[in-house]
Residue, then its C-alpha position, 0 to 999 in steps of 0.5 A: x860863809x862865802x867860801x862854802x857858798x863857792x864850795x857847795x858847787x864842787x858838792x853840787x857837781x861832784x855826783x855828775x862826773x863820778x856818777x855819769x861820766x866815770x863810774x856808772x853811765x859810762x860802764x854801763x853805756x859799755x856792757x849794757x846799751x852796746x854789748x860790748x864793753x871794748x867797743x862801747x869804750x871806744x864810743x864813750x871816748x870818741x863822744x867825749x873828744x868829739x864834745x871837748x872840741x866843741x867846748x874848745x871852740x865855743x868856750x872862748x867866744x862864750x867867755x867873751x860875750x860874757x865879759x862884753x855884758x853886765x853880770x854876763x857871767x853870772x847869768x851865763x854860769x846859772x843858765x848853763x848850770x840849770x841846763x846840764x840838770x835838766x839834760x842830765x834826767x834824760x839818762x832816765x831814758x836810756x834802756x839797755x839796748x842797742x837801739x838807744x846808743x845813739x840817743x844814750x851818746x847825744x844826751x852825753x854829749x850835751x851834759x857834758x857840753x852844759x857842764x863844762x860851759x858852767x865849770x869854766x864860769x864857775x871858775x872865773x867866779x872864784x876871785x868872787x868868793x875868795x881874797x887874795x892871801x887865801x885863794x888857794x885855800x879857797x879853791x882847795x876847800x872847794x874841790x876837798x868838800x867836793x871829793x867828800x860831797x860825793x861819798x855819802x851819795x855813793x854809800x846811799x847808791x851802793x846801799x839801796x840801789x846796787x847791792x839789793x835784790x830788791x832796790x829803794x822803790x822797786x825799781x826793775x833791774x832788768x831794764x837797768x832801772x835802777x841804774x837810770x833811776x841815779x841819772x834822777x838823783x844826781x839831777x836833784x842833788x845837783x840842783x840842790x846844792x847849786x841853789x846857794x851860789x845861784x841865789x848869792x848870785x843875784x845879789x851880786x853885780x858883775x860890771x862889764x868894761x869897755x867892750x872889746x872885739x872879741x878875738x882882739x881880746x883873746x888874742x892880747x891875752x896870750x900874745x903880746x910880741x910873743x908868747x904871754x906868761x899865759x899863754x905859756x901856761x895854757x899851752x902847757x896845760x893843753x897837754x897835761x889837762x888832756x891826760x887828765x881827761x882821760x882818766x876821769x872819763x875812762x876810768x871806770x870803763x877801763x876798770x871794767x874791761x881790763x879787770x872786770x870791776x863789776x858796779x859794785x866794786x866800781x863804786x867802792x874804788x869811787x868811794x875810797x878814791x874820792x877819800x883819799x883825794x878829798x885830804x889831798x885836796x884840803x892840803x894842796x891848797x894851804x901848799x899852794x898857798x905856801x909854796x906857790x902854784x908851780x910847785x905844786x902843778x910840777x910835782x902832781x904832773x910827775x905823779x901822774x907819770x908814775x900812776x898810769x905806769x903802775x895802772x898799766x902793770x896792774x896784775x889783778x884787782x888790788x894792784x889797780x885798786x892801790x894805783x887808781x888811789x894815786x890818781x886821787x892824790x894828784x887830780x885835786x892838787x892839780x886842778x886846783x893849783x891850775x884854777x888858782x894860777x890862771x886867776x892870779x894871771x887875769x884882771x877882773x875885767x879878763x876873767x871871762x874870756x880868760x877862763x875861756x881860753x882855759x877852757x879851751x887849753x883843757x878841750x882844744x886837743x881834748x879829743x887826741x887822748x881820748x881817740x887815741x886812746x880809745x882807737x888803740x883800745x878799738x884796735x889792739x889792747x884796752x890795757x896797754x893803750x892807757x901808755x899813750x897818756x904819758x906823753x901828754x902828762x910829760x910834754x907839759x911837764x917840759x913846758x910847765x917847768x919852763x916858766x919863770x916864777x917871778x913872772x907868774x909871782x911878780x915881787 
């Protein structure tokens, strides 16, 4: 029971980041705010570097305060949560005009930023919810049912609101009400679904340690007479995360100008996507916990190599079709095996600021993929700027591959 209690949260969330991040909100915002789908590209991206560093900086020192406090992370994650739900509606709000880019860019940024905030606690809350021998499973399980949470939400969208001449409750698609309208839904499902943990919650108690300064704290965890076995990896996962993070964010916005994927073909490449990563994902976990977090984690960076290549070369729709659905095999594995890893690596007592430095790997340079990809798409080519993700993906490769598994694994 624990563990669907865990998992129902990637069935919460999962809407958010398909829905408002990749594959409605974002091309909208694009084609229909801005007027401009390159241009509102190179926007959508800029807001998302410009909310990864402030997730980067503010992470790590929330993270902190949390593990100074009782229960401090447990209430930190509920009132994080409770606010990207409530930001999240005023995508209502957001006409297709040009005068609300601003406004349509504020309401992304702070969405985003609440968002974010609750994943890096809802992470650290995952040894909460599993055992040692099955915590692979237990993240894998989570990110699975999250992936497949997410297929009977698009089906409804495509079906009542997309596809229809006349939409579920008549909604005006001039205005792009029945786009805004999914802002309302994605709110309530995700509110729906967090219930279960966020009531489990109170019944647990979260012990707080000797209180430590703060940056002392941060520090001893990565630096000890030189680079920690986390610190390593966070470095590495600096690179590869901030890859990944350009293909969440701008996927949709580059299916769209690139290949002209309309809404409707935008949410069926979310559906099959999400299919095919949601079976990965379950098996991923039972890998992890078979073979280890590192092979996992080594043989998902290599594939992402070899996705974008094959993205880039896309001739038409179905080609790019084929090669997003690799980005579904590895984005769950990778995620996953990484939450699984830096658990393993941290004391209770270090999951806060822990998960905040993992954050904070993830965002730090967050802002370089998707300014420098949006900058080359601003400047020369939509299409071929998405090369510029490959160095990030092999360069923590490099690093990645360099750990010693006895010191992540110790016999």
């Amino acid at each position: 029971m624990k563990k669907t209690i865990y998992a129902l949260f990637d069935v919460a969330n999962s809407p958010y980041t398909i829905l408002v991040i990749t594959f409605i909100f974002g091309p909208y915002f694009a084609k229909e705010i801005v007027g401009d789908p390159v241009k509102g590209a190179a926007y959508w991206q800029w807001t998302s570097g410009i909310c990864a560093v402030s997730v980067a900086i503010f992470g790590p020192l929330i993270g902190s305060i949390s593990d100074n406090l009782k229960n401090g992370r447990k209430y930190a994650f509920i009132v994080t949560t409770l606010l990207c739900i409530a930001v999240t509606t005023l995508f209502y709000d957001a006409m297709p005009d040009p005068n609300f880019i601003i406004f349509t860019l504020v309401i992304f940024f702070l969405s985003n930023f609440f968002y974010e905030i609750s994943q890096m606690f809802y992470h650290s809350l995952l040894p909460n919810f599993s055992k040692k021998k099955n915590i692979g499973y237990v993240s894998g399980f989570a990110f699975s049912l999250g992936y497949i949470a997410i297929l009977p939400v698009l089906f409804f969208i495509l079906q009542f609101f997309i596809l229809p001449e006349t939409t579920l409750f008549n909604l005006d698609k001039s205005t792009g009400e029945h786009i805004r309208f999914i802002a309302y839904i994605v709110s309530c499902w995700f509110l729906l679904f967090s219930l279960p943990i966020l009531i489990k919650l109170l019944d647990i108690t979260i012990e707080s340690p000797k209180k430590t300064k703060l940056f002392i704290g941060l520090k001893e965890l990565i630096w000890n007479n030189g680079l920690t076995i986390k610190g390593k990896f966070l470095i590495a996962r600096l690179f590869y995360a901030d890859g990944l993070v350009v293909l969440i964010t701008g996927g949709g916005v580059y299916a769209a100008g690139v290949h002209g994927f309309n809404q409707k073909e935008l949410i069926i490449l979310a559906f099959v996507g999400n299919f095919v990563a949601a079976i990965t994902s379950y098996f991923g976990g039972h890998l992890n916990d078979r073979f280890g977090s590192k092979q996992v984690i080594e043989k998902c960076l290599i594939g992402f190599i070899l996705t974008i290549i094959l993205m880039v070369l896309s001739r038409n729709k179905q080609e790019f079709f084929i090669a997003v659905m690799f980005v579904g095999v590895f984005a769950g594995p990778l995620q996953s095996a990484s939450r699984v890893l830096m658990t393993n690596l941290l004391n209770e007592k270090d999951l806060g600021k822990g998960f905040g430095l993992f954050t904070f790997s993830a965002r730090s340079t967050a802002f370089i993929g998707p300014l420098l990809v949006g900058t080359l798409t601003y400047y020369i080519s939509q299409k071929y700027a998405l090369l510029a993700v490959i160095p990030l993906f092999a360069i923590g490769y490099l690093i990645f591959k360099k750990l010693d598994i006895k010191e992540i694994y110790p016999q």
